[in-house]
C-alpha positions in Angstrom: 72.1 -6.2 -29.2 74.3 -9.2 -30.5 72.4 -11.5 -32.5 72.4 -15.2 -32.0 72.9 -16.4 -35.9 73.2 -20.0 -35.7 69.3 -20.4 -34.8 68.6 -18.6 -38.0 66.9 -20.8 -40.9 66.4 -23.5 -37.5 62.8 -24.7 -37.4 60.6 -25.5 -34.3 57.6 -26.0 -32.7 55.5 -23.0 -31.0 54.9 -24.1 -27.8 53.4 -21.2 -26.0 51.2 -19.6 -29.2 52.2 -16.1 -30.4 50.3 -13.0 -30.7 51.2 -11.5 -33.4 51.5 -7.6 -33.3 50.1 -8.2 -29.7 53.0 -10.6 -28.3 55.8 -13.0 -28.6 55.0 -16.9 -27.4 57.7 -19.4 -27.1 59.0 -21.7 -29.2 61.7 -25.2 -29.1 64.1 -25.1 -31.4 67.1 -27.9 -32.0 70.0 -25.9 -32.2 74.3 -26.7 -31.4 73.4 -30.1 -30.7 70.2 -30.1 -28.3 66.7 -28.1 -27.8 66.7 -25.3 -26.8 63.6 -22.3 -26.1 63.3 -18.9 -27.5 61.0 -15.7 -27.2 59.2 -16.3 -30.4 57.7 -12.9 -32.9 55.5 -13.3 -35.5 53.6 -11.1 -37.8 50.4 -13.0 -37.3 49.2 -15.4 -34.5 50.5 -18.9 -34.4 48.8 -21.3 -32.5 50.5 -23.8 -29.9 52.1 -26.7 -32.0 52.5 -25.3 -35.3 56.0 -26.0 -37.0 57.9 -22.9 -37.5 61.3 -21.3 -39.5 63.2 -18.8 -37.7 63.7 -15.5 -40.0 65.8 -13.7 -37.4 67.7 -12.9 -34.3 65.7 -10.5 -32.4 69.2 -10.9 -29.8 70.0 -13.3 -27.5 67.2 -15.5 -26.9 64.2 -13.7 -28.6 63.7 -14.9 -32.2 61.4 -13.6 -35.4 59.2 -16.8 -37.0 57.1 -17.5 -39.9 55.1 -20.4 -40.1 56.8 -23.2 -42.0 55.8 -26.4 -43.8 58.9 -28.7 -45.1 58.4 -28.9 -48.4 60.0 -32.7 -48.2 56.7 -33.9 -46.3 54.4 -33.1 -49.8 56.7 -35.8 -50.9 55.7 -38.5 -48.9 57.1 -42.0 -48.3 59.5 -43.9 -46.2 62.7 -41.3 -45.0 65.2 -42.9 -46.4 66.8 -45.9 -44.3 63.0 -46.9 -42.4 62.2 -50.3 -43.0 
């Protein structure tokens, strides 16, 4: 099954919770320029809303998540350019 590489190292937003060993949910992922859904693994449970990285192509459309935290938000402060 071909594997859709540029959604690898994308993050997202589960928006259908996963299951774990038990399931895929679904996630939104902003990918070539616009959002975009994806069957979304995971080794454990993720619940609806939780930011995610995606690991790897499981093929077109289906994807393998972890559950991320950008390490640029411990950081805190104004991005850079808000007034």
């Amino acid at each position: 099954m071909p594997q859709d590489e540029p959604v690898i190292g994308c993050t997202g937003e589960v928006i259908i919770e996963t299951r774990g060993s038990a399931g895929p949910g679904e996630i939104l992922v902003r990918v070539r320029g616009g959002s975009e859904t994806f069957l979304a693994w995971s080794d454990d449970p993720l619940p609806t809303g939780a930011r995610v990285l995606v690991i790897e192509s499981r093929g077109r459309r289906a994807v393998h998540v972890i559950e991320w935290a950008d390490p640029l938000d411990a950081l805190g402060g104004e991005p850079a350019g808000a007034e």
